[in-house]
N, C-alpha and C positions, 0 to 999 in steps of 0.2 A: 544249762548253757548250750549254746548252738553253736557250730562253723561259723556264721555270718558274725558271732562276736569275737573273733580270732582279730587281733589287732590289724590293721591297713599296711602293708611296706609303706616303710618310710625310707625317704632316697636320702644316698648320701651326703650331706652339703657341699655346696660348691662355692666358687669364688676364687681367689686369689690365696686366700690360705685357708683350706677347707678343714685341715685337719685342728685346726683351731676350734672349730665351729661343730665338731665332732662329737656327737651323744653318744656313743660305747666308751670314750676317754674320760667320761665323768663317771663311767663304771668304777666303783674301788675293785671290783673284780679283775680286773686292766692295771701296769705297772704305768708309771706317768713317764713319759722323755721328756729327755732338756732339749730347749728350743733349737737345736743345730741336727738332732737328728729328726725331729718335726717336719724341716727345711726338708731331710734328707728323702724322709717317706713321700713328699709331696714332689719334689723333682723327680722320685720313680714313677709315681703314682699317676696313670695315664686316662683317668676316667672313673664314671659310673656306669654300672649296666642293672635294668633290672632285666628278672623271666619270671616268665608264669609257672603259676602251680604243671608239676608234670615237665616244664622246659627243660632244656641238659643247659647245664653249666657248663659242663666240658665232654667232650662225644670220646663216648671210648674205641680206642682203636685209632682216634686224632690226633697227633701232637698240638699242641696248647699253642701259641704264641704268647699266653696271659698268663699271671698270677690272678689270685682273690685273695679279699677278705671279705666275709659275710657280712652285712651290715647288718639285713633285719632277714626273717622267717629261719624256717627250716630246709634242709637239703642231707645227702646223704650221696656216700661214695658207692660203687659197687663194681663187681666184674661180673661177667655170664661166660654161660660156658656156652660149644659148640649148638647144643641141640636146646637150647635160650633160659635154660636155669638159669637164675642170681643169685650171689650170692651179697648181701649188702656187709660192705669192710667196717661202714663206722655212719651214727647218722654228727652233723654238724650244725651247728648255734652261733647264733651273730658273737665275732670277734675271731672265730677261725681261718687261721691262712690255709688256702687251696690252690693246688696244683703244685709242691715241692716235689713228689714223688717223681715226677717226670724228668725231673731235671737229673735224677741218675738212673734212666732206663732209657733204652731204647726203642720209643716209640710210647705211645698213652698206656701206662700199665692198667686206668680205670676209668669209669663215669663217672659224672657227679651231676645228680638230679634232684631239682628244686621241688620238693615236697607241698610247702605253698610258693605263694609267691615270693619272690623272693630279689633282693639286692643287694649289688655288690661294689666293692672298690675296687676298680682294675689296675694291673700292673703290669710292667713292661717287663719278660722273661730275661730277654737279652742285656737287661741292663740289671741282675741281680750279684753278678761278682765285681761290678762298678759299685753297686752300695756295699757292700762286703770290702773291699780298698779304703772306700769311705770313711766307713764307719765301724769297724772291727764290730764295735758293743752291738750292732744289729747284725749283725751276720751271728753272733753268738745268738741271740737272740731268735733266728730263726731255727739255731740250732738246736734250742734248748725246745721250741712250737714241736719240729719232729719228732724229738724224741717225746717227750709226752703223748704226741700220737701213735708211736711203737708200743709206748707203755698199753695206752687204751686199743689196742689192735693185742695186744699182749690179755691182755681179762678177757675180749672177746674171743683168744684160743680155748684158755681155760673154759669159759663157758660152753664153750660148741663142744670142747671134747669132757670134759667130765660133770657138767652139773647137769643134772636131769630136767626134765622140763618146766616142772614148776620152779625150780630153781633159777632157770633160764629164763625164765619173763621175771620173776622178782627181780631177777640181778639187772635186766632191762630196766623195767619201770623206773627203780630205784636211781640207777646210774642217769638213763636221761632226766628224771626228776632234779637228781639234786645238782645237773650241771645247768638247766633251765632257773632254777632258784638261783642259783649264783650270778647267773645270766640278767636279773631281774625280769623273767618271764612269768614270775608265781602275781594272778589274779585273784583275790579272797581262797589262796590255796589250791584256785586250780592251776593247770597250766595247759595251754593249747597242747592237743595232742591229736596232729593231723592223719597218723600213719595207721593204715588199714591193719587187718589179718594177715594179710600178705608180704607186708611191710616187715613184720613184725618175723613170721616163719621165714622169709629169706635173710633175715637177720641173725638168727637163733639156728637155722638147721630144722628146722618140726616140719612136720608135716601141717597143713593149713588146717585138715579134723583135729589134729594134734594142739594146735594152737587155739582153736576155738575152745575146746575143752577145760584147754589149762587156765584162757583168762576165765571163764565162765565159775571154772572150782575154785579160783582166789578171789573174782568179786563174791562168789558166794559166803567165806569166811568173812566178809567185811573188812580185808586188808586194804581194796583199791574201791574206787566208783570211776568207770568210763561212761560216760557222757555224752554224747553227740558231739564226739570229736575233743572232747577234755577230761584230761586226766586230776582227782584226786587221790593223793592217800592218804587212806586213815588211821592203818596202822602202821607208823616205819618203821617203829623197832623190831617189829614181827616180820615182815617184809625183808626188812635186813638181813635179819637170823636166817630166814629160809631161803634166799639168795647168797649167804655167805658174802654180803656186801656190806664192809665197814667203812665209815665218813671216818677217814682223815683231815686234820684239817689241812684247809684248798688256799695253796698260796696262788697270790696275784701274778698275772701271765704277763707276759711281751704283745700288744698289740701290734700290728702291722698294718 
């Protein structure tokens, strides 16, 4: 499989009531609204934007004026440091809400850069404790998005500080594999997997020899096959076990 077979962004629908017209809302992976907060996300709801592969989403060190939801590709948060290290906080998958963090700091605490191409649902920042008055059950609801992102910011401690390297890219693989699968992203088993070496050690903490090494000894077991840019696995349970990554079952999220 090649890059050039990575599915196209597809933009968000528009119209009069787009959120009707909505492909991630036929996701079972997605909880359904009742039509009055439907209404509600589309009176926030201030547009579409796509970017390109590589494009920022949100510039760090910017304040936002916007919310997201991811519609289609991949993207990924990050911070750097002074002398241009990154570190990447989380990568992100169509139906994820972007840019809450901001809204209790002082000033853009991160980036967020679109790995492919990528598109989005935009929202208006200034009018997010007007849907919270609204609609109590959505403002729960975005409460309940952050917190699962603490949790997943939460594994990614654990890994950086105690699982060893091959541990660290198993528990990767694995964890974006099987949120892509949920995602309906899995193609005859593969699923596009755009992010470099580099991608991957700014993510983990390794070093980029470090990281070559480590995928190079697990595709050689026959646990994974990477691809020109897609990822299979062959062995999950094996994978699992050496990542210390257990599938719970994955209840259905809050879209936004």
């Amino acid at each position: 499989m090649k890059p050039e077979d990575y599915p196209a962004p597809v933009c968000p629908p528009r119209g009069a009531h787009p959120c009707d017209a909505c492909g991630l809302r036929n996701n079972p992976a997605f909880l359904p609204l009742a039509h009055e907060q439907l209404r509600l996300i589309e009176a926030f709801r201030t547009g579409e934007r796509e970017v390109d592969a590589g494009g920022a989403i949100i510039h760090e060190h910017r304040r936002s004026t916007q919310l997201f939801t991811l519609y289609s590709g991949w993207a990924f948060r990050y911070k750097t440091l002074s002398d241009g290290r990154r570190q990447i906080l989380g990568f992100l998958l169509p139906g994820d809400f972007i840019g809450l963090q901001d809204e209790f700091a002082d000033g853009q605490t991160h980036g967020v850069e679109a790995v492919t191409g990528a598109t989005l649902c935009t929202f208006s920042r200034d009018r997010l404790w007007e849907m919270f008055k609204a609609q109590p059950k959505l403002g729960y609801d975005i409460t309940w998005l952050a917190a699962r992102e603490e949790k997943l910011i939460d594994d990614n401690l654990v890994t950086a500080g105690r699982r060893n390297a091959s541990e660290r890219v198993a528990m990767l693989l694995m964890q974006l594999y099987r949120r892509a699968e949920r995602a309906g992203m899995i193609k005859d088993g593969w699923v596009e997997f755009p992010f470099n070496q580099q991608h991957i050690a700014d993510a983990l903490g390794l070093s980029l020899v470090h990281t070559n090494k480590t995928l190079r000894r697990l595709q050689r077991l026959g646990l994974h096959k990477l691809d020109n840019g897609w990822l299979r696995i062959l062995e999950p349970h094996a994978l699992e076990a050496l990542g210390d990554y257990f599938e719970r079952p994955l209840r259905a999220v809050p879209l936004i």
